[in-house]
C-alpha positions as CSV (number, residue, x, y, z in Angstrom):
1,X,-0.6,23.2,-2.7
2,X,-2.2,20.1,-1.3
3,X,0.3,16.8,0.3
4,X,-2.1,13.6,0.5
5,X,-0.9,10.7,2.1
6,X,-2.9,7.6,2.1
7,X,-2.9,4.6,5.1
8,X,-5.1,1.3,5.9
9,X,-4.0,-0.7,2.6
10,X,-3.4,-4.3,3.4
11,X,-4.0,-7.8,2.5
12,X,-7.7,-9.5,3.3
13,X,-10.0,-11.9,2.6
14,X,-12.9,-11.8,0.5
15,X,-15.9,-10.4,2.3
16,X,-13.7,-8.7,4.7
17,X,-13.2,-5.0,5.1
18,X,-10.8,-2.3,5.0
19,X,-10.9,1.8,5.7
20,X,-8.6,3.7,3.9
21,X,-7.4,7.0,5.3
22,X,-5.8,9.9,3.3
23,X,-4.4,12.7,5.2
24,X,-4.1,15.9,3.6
25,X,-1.9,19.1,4.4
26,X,-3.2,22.1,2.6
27,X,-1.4,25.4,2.6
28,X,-2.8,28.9,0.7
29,X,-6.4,27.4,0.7
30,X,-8.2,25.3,3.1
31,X,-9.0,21.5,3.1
32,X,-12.6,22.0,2.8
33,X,-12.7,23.8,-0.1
34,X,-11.3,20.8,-2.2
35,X,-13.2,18.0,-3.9
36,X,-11.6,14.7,-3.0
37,X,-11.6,11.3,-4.6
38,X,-10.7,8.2,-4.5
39,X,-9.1,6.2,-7.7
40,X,-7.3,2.7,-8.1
41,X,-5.3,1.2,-10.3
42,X,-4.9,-3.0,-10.9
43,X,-1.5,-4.1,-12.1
44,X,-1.8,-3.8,-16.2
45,X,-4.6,-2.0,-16.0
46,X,-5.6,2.5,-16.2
47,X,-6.2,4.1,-13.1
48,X,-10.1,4.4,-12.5
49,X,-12.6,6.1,-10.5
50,X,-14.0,4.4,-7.2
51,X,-15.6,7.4,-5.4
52,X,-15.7,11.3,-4.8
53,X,-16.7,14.1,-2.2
54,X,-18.1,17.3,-3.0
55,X,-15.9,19.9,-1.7
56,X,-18.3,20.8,0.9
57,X,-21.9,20.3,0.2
58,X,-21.9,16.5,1.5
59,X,-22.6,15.3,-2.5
60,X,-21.2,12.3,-2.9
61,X,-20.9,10.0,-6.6
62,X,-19.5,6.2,-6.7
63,X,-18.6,3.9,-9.6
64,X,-21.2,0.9,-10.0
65,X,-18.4,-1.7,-9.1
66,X,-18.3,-0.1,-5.8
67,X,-21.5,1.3,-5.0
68,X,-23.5,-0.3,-1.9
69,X,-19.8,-1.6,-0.8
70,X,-17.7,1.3,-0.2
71,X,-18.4,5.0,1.7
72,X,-16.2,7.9,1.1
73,X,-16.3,10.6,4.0
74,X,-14.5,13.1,4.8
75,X,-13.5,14.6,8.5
76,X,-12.5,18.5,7.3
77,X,-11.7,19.4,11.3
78,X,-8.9,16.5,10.6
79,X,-8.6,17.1,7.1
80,X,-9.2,13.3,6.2
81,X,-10.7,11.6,3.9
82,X,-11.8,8.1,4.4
83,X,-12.9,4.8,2.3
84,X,-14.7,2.4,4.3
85,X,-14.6,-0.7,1.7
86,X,-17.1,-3.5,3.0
87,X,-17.9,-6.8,1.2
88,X,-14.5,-6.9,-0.7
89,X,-13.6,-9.1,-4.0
90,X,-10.6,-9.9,-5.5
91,X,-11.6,-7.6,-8.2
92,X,-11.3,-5.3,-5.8
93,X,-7.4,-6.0,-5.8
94,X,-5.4,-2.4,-6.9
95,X,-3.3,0.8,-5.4
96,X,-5.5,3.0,-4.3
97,X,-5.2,6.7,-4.7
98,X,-6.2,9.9,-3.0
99,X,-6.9,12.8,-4.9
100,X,-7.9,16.4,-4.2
101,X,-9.3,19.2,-7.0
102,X,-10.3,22.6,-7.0
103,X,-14.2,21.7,-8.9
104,X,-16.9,23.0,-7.9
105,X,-18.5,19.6,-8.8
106,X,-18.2,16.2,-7.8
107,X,-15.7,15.3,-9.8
108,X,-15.0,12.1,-11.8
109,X,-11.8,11.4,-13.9
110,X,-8.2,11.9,-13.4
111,X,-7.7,15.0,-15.4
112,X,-10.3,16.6,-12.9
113,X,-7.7,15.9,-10.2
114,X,-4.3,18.4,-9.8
115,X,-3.3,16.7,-6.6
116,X,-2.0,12.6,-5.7
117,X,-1.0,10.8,-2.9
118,X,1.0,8.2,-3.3
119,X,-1.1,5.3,-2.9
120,X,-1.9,2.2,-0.8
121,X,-2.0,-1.3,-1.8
122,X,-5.1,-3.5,-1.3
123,X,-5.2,-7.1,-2.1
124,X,-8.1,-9.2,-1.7
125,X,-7.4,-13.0,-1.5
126,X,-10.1,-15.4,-3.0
């Protein structure tokens, strides 16, 4: 059983920043031997993939939309997961998502995922 709880939504300007934190509380197996990703979701629009975190082997996979903008980490002494967005676009604009899965991979889509937070806004203003 994993509880994710994302932070560091907010409203900025284009070409500004933001880090997104997700805190995760993991009982019966630890945080580090979890997969974690981030996903968003834009009003009208299906929840897609923005960046994942092997579960321990530092492999990391980003959508194009998002890659050379945005670093996922992850601190598994805190067990915390972070999205450092850089060089934001209105485009950008969604609720984010943390998610954590058992894969052995890095995974990709939804289905991959067992375990949600409950999301963080991010609006990026033109």
């Amino acid at each position: 059983q994993v509880q994710l709880v994302e932070s560091g939504g907010g409203l900025v300007q284009a070409g500004g920043s933001l880090r997104l934190s997700c805190a995760a509380s993991a009982s019966g197996r630890a945080f580090s031997t979890y997969a974690m990703g981030w996903f968003r979701q834009a009003l009208g629009k299906e929840r897609e993939f923005v960046a994942a975190f092997s579960r321990s082997g530092g492999i990391t996979d980003y959508s194009d939309s998002v890659k050379g903008r945005f670093t996922i980490s992850r601190d598994n002494a805190k067990n915390t997961v972070y999205l450092q967005m850089n060089g934001l676009k209105p485009e950008d604009t969604a609720v984010y998502y943390c998610a954590a899965s058992a894969s052995a991979i890095v995974p990709t889509y939804t289905h991959q995922y067992r375990y949600w937070g409950q999301g963080t806004q991010v609006t990026v203003s033109s």
